[in-house]
C-alpha positions as CSV (number, residue, x, y, z in Angstrom):
1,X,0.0,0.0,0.0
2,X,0.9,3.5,-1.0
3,X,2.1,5.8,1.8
4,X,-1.1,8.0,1.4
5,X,-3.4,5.2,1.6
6,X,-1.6,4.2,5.5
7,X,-2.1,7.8,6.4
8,X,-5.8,8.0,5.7
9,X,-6.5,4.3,7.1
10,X,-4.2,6.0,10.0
11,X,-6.8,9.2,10.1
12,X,-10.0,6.9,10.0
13,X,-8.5,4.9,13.3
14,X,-8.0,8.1,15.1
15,X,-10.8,9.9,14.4
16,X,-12.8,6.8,15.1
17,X,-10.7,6.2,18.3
18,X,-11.1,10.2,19.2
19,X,-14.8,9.4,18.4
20,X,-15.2,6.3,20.9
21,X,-13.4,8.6,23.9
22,X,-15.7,11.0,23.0
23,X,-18.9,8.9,23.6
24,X,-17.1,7.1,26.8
25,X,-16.8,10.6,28.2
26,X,-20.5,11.4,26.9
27,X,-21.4,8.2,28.6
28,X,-19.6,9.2,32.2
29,X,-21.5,12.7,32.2
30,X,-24.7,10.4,31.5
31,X,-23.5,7.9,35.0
32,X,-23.3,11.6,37.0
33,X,-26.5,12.9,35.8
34,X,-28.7,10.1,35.8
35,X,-30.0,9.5,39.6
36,X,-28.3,5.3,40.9
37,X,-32.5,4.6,41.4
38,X,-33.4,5.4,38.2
39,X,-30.8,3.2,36.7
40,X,-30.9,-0.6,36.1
41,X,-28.0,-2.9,34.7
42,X,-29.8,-3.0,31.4
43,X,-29.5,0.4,31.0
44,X,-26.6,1.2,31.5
45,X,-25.0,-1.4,29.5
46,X,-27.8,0.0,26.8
47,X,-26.2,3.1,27.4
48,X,-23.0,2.8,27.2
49,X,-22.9,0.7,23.6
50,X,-25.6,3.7,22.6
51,X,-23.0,6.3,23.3
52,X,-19.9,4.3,22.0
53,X,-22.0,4.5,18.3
54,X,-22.3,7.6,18.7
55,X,-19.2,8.3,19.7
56,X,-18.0,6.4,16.6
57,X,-19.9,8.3,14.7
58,X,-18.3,11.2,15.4
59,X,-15.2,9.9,14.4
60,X,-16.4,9.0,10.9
61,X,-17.4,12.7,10.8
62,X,-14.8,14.1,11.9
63,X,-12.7,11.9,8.9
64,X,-15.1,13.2,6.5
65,X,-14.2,17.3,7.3
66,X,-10.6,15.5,7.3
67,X,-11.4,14.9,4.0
68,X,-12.8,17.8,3.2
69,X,-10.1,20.1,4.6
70,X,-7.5,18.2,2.7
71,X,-9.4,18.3,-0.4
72,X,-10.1,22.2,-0.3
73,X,-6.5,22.8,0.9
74,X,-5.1,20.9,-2.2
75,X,-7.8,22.6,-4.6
76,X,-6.6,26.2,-3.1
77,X,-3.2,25.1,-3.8
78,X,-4.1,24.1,-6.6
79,X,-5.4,27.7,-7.8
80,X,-2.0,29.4,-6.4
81,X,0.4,27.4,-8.3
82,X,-1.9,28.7,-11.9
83,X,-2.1,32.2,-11.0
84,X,1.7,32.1,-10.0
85,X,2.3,30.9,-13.2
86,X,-0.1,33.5,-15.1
């Protein structure tokens, strides 16, 4: 594999990973809010794989403005390099 291919494979797992803390920490604030009485086991198990997916989710959008960013930066770069030429 290319080297550009291992950095974007290496962007996905940490967004994804960045993600995942994300929803753990999400899922902490949840344990503090959420009175012990009105929790059962269920729920919090429920919970926590709820806000890992979410979290996870986050990651994969965060890749995607990755994306973005890189694309936009490579387009503008793109447009300095013809007017320097012009």
């Amino acid at each position: 594999m290319s080297g550009k291919t291992w950095t974007f494979l290496l962007l996905f797992l940490v967004s994804v990973a960045l993600g995942v803390g994300i929803g753990e920490w999400f899922y902490e604030l949840f344990l503090k809010a959420v009175p012990p009485m009105a929790q059962s086991q269920f729920n919090n198990q429920a919970s926590r794989m709820y806000h890992w997916a979410y979290g996870a989710g986050v990651g994969v959008v965060m890749f995607a403005w990755a994306l973005i960013g890189i694309a936009v930066n490579k387009l503008t770069s793109m447009g300095s390099k013809s007017a320097a030429k012009a």
